[in-house]
N, C-alpha and C positions, 0 to 999 in steps of 0.2 A: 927194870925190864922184867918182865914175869915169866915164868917157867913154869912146862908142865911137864909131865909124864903121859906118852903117849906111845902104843904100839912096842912097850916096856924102855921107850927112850927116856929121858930128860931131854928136855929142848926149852928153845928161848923163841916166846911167841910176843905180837904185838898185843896191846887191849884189846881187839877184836879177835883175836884168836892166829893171827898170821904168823909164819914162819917169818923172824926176823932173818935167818942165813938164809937162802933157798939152795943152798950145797949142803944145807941138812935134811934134806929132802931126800927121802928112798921110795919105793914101790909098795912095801907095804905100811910105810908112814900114810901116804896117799891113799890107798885102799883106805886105813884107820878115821883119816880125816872125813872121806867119801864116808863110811858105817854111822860117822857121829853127826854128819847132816841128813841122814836116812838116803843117800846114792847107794845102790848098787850097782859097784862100774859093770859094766859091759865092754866087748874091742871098742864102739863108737867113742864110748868114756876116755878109756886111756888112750886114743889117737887125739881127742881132744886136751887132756891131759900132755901129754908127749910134747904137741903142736904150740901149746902154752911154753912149755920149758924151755924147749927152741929158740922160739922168737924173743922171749926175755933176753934170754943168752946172746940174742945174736943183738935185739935192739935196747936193750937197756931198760925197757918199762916193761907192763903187763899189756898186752895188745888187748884194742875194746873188742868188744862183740861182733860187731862189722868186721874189723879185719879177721876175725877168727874166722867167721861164716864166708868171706871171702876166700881167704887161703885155704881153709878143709876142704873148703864146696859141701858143708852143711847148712840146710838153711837156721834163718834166725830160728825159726818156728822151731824146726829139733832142735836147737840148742836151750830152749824154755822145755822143751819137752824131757832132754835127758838131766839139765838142769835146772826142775822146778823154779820158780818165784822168782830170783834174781842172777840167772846165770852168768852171768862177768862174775862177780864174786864169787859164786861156787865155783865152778871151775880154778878161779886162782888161787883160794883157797885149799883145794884136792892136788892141786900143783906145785903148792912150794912155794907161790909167785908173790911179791904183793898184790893188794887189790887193787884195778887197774883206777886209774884218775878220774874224777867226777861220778865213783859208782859212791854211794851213800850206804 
């Protein structure tokens, strides 16, 4: 399993770069992660962020993009907007979370 150092931690990440604990997940872990895929969070950021954490926690996976833009009441379109290219992964990534199932 590979380890890096980030935001002056040591941590243990998957080959894609994922938090394999997400209880080692802190606020400014998150901010670090968001600086090294060029996000600058915003409140919008971490209530999406936050809202990720959550629902892991409550349901066991990473929730897709539909239920995220369901449950925040952000549309798809902001969610490409605050998280460029492929936001399910960026977002669960900046979260702590895995990436949710079927993103590539």
């Amino acid at each position: 399993m590979p380890s890096t150092t980030i935001a002056g931690r040591q941590i243990n990440v998957n080959d894609e770069g994922f938090l394999v604990d997400p209880d080692d997940w802190t606020e400014e872990l998150g901010a670090e992660f968001a600086r090294l895929i060029g996000v600058e969070m915003t409140e919008d950021h971490w209530k999406l962020v936050n809202y990720l954490r959550q629902d892991y926690r409550a349901q066991g996976e990473t929730p897709t993009l539909r239920r995220v833009s369901t449950q925040t009441g952000m549309p798809v379109k902001q969610l490409f907007t605050l998280f460029p290219g492929k936001p399910a992964k960026k977002m669960a990534y900046v979260a702590g979370v895995p990436k949710p199932k079927g993103c590539v």
